[in-house]
Each structure stands twice: as structure tokens, then as C-alpha cells.
C-alpha positions in Angstrom: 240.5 141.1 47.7 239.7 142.5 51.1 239.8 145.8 51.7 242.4 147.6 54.4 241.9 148.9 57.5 243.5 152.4 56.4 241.4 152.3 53.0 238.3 151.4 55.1 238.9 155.1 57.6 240.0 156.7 54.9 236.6 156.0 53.1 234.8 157.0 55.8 236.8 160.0 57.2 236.3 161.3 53.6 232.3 160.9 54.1 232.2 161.9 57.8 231.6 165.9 57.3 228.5 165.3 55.1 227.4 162.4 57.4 228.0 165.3 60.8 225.9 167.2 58.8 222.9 164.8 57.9 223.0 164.0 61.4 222.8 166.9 63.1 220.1 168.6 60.6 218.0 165.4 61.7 218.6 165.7 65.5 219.8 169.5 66.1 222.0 167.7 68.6 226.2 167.7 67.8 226.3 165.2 71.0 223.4 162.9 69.4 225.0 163.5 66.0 228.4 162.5 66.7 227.0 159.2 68.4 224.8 158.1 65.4 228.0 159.1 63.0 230.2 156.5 65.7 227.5 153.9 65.5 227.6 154.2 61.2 231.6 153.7 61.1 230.8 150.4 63.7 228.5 148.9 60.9 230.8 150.3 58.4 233.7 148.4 59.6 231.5 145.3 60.1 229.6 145.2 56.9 230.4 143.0 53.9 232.7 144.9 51.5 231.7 142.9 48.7 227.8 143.8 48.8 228.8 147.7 49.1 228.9 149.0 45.6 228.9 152.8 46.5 230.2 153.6 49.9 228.9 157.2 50.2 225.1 155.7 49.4 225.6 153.2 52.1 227.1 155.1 55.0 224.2 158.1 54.2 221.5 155.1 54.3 223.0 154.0 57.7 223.3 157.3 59.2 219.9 158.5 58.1 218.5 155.3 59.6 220.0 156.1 62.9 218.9 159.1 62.7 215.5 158.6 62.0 215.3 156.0 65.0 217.4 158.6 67.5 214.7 161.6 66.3 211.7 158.9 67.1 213.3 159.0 70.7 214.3 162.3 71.2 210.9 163.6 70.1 209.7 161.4 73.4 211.6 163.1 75.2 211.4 166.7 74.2 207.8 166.6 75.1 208.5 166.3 78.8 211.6 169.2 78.3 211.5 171.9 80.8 210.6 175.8 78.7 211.0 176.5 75.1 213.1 173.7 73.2 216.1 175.0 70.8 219.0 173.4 69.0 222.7 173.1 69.9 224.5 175.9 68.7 226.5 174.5 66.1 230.0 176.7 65.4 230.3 176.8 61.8 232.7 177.9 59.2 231.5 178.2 55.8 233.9 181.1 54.6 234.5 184.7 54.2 235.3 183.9 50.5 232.2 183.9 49.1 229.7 185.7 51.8 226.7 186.2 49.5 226.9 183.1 47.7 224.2 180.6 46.5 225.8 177.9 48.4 226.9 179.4 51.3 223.6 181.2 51.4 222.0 177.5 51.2 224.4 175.9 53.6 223.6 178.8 56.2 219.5 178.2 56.2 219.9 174.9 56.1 221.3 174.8 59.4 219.9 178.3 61.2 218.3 177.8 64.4 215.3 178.7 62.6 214.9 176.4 60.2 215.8 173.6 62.5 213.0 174.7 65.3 210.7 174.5 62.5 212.0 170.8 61.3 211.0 169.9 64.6 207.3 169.9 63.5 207.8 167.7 60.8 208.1 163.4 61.3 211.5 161.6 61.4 210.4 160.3 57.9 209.4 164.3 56.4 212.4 165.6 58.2 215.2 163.1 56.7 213.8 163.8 53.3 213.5 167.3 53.7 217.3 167.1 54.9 218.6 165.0 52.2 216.5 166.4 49.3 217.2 170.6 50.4 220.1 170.6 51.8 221.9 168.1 50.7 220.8 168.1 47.3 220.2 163.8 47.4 218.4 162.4 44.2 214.9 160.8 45.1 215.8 157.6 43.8 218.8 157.1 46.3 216.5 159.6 49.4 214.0 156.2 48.7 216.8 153.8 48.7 218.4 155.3 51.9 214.5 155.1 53.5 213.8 151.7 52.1 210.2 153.4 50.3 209.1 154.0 47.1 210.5 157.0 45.0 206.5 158.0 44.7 206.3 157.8 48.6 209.7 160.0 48.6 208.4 162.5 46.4 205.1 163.1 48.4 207.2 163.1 51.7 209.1 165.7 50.0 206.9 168.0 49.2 204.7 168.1 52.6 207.7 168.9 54.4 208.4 171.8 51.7 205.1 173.1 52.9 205.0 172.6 56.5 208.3 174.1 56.3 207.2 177.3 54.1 204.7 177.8 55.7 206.3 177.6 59.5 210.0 179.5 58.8 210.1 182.8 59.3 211.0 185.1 56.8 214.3 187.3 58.0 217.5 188.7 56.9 220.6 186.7 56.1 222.9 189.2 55.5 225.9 188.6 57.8 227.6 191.6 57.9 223.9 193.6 58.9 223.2 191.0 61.6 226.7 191.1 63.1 226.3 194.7 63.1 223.0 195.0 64.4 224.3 192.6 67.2 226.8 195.1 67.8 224.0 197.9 68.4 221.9 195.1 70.5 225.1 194.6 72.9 225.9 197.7 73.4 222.7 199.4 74.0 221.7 196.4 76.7 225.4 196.7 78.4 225.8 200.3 78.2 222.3 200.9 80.2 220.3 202.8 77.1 216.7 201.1 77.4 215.4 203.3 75.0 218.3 202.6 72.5 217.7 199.0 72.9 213.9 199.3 72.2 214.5 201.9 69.4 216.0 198.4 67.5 213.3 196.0 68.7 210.9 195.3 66.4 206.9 196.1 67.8 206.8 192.0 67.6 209.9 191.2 68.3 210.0 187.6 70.7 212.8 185.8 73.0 212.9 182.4 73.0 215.1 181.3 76.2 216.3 177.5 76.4 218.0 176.7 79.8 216.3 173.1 79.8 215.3 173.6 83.6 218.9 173.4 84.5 219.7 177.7 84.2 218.2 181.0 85.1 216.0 181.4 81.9 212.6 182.1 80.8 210.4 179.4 80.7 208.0 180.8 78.1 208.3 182.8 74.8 208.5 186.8 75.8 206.9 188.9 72.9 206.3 192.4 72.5 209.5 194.8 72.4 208.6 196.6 76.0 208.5 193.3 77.5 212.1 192.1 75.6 213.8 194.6 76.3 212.9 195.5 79.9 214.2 191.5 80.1 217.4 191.9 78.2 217.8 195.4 80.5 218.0 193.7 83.4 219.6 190.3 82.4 222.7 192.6 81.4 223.1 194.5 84.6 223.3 191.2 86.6 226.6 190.3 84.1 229.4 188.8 86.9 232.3 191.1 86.6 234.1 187.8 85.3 232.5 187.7 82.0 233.9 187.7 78.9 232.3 188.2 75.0 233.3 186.4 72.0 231.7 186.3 68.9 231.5 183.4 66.7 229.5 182.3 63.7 227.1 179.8 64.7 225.0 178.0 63.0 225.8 179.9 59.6 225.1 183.3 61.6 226.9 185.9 63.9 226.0 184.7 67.5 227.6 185.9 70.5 229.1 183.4 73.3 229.1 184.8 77.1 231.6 182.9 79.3 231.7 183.7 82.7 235.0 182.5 84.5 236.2 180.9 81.0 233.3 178.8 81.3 230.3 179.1 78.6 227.4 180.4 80.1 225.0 181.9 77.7 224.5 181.9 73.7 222.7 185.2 72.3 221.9 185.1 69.0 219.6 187.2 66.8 217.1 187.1 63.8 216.4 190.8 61.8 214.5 192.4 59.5 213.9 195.1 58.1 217.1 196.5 60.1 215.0 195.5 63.3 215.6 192.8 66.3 212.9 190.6 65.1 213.5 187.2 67.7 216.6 186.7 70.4 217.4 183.6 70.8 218.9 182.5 74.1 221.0 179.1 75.2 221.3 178.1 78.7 221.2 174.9 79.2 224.7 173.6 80.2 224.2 170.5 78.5 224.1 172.4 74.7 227.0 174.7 75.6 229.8 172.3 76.9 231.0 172.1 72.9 231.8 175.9 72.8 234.3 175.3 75.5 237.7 175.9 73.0 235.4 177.5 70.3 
């Protein structure tokens, strides 16, 4: 018997989070993500209904397909990309319930700017695998049905991108409550005018990362070294318009704060600590990345 048009969206809408979330690990794009989800319900819709035994398997195969092919593109792209390269912030919500939980905890690194500027080293293949198999906790049976390869093939996919990944993430704190806290310390020091507060929480080591794709006032190389940082974030705050306004949101599993200036998003600050120390800022410029914060 054919299947309905409501039981065929109501399939899918049921899916759709987990497929948002397959597709935006794989592209660090919501935009991108949201357009490869679109293009899955198209085939959805179109597909025979009698040759799809288990709906979740097939939409995840689609969408990781698309995926794959958009990443092969993008990664084109992104080598002729104006200064440093990072994600779009992402506004998450994974819950107050359960702050220090195993899943949330998982959920959070899955998805931290961190982790996904480090997936950018891997290949489309290595980074759908690694997003399937760690995040998403995918068998490798159905990871090599979704790929069309071999379960053996899977496996050694799999653990390459473990390493590369290992081996490339940097190793800070998670704790929410510290980092919101310490972001806190980080704002007020920079707007209040107290260089030697703000360098008194900058690590010796400490790097900003600036993406503003060409298109904003941003650096166009990595800053390192905490005199250097914070001389930067020193001046950056004392040319704040007298319009702006601060909100804090969680963003990509972490405390990041959104500046808008005239109700318009401007700038994402975000940063990584350790050891109760700024360890990286990231920054977001490019207006491109920031037009989905607009009713965040």
C-alpha cells in the first residue's frame, strides 16, 4: 500500500535533528547543512517506498553522501579563503539538566569549534566516518553501507581519523560553568581598560584565531603569544560603537559571547581554557557565518 504524504514528513521530521547534525559535523556549515538535509527529503519523497526497509539507514546514507560530495567542494574552495578558516557558530542547547554528563559531555566535543577545525584535516571519506562512528555512535556495518565500502575499509578509515584527530585536538577544559566564568573575567578586563588584568588570564601561549573571510576588520593570521593577544583584544574593545550590545549564548556546546552592533550580529568571541587560563580566542567575523544568530 503506498505510503502518505503525512507519514512520509512525519518519517523524516522525526530523523531531521540527527540528519542537521550529520551534516553540519561534515561541513561546519548550518547554511550547507540545511541544503544537503533539503536535498535528502527531495530523494526521500521520490524514492521507492517498497525498496526502503529502514528509513533512518537510508536518509543517513543519503545525507552522508551529500555530504561527502558538498565537503569535496567546499574543501576547493576553502583553499582560496581569505585569513584563518573557522566554522559557523552553531547555537546549541543540550541542557542544564545534566551539565557534566557522559552524553552531553560527548555531544559538546563533538561539535566544539575545536574539534571541527581539526576534522578539516581529515578526507570527506575519514571525516564521515569519524562523524558517524564518534559522535553518532553508527555501527560499522551500516557506516560501510551508508559509504558503499567494505566494513574492513570502514574500520581502517576509522581509526586513522581517530589518530589524526588525537593527535591534532587540543587538550582544554570543558567545564561550562569555569569557561562562562572565565569569559566573564576576559570581558570585563578587555572592556573595563585593565591590560594587565587581561594578560594576568592569558596563558604565555595563548593564540587568536580571527575569521572575517576577507569581508570584516579581522586578522588575517593566527596572533600567538599573550602580550601580542592581549594588546589586540585591548584595542579591539576601545573601538566598541556605542550601539553595541552583549549576549551570551551557548554555542557550539560552549559559552560564547555574540556582539551585535545596532541589533545586527557583528562579532562572535568565544574561548578555549586551561588550567584556569585563556588558552585560544576564537573570533567570527565574516557576515556570511553570523546572519543565523540574527533571533538567537
Amino acid at each position: 500500500m503506498p505510503t502518505s504524504t503525512d507519514t512520509l514528513t512525519e518519517l523524516f521530521e522525526e530523523h531531521r535533528p540527527m540528519l542537521l547534525g550529520v551534516a553540519y559535523r561534515m561541513l561546519g556549515r548550518t547554511a550547507d547543512a540545511e541544503d544537503v538535509v533539503q536535498e535528502a527529503w527531495l530523494r526521500w519523497t521520490a524514492s521507492d517506498r517498497d525498496a526502503v526497509r529502514e528509513p533512518r539507514a537510508f536518509l543517513v546514507r543519503i545525507t552522508t553522501r551529500l555530504a561527502v560530495d558538498r565537503l569535496r567542494q567546499a574543501q576547493a574552495r576553502r583553499e582560496a579563503y581569505v585569513g584563518p578558516w573557522l566554522p559557523e557558530p552553531l547555537v546549541t542547547g543540550f541542557g542544564p539538566a545534566a551539565p557534566d554528563s557522559a552524553e552531553r559531555a560527548m555531544l559538546a566535543d563533538s561539535v566544539s569549534l575545536a574539534v571541527l577545525v581539526v576534522l578539516e584535516s581529515l578526507s570527506p571519506l575519514e571525516r564521515a566516518v569519524f562523524v558517524l562512528r564518534e559522535a553518532f555512535g553508527f555501527p560499522y556495518g551500516e557506516i560501510a553501507a551508508a559509504l558503499d565500502r567494505s566494513e574492513a575499509a570502514v574500520r581502517q578509515l576509522a581509526g586513522r581519523a581517530r589518530r589524526h584527530v588525537d593527535e591534532g585536538r587540543p587538550r582544554y577544559d570543558v567545564d561550562p560553568a569555569e569557561r562562562r566564568d572565565l569569559t566573564e573575567r576576559f570581558l570585563s578586563a578587555a572592556a573595563g581598560g585593565d591590560l594587565g588584568e587581561l594578560l594576568a588570564i592569558l596563558a604565555p601561549d595563548v593564540r587568536l584565531v580571527g575569521d572575517s573571510g576577507g569581508k570584516s576588520k579581522a586578522p588575517l593570521r593566527i596572533i600567538e603569544s599573550a602580550d601580542k593577544v592581549g594588546r589586540f583584544l585591548f584595542a579591539v574593545a576601545q573601538d566598541f560603537a556605542v550601539g553595541y550590545e552583549l549576549r551570551f549564548l551557548e554555542l557550539n556546546g560552549a559559552p560564547g559571547l555574540l556582539v551585535l552592533v545596532d541589533g545586527r550580529p557583528d562579532t562572535v568571541f568565544q574561548i578555549e581554557s586551561r588550567d584556569g587560563l585563556v588558552q585560544c580566542v576564537h573570533i567570527i567575523r565574516n557576515p556570511d557565518k553570523l546572519r543565523g544568530l540574527s533571533d538567537a
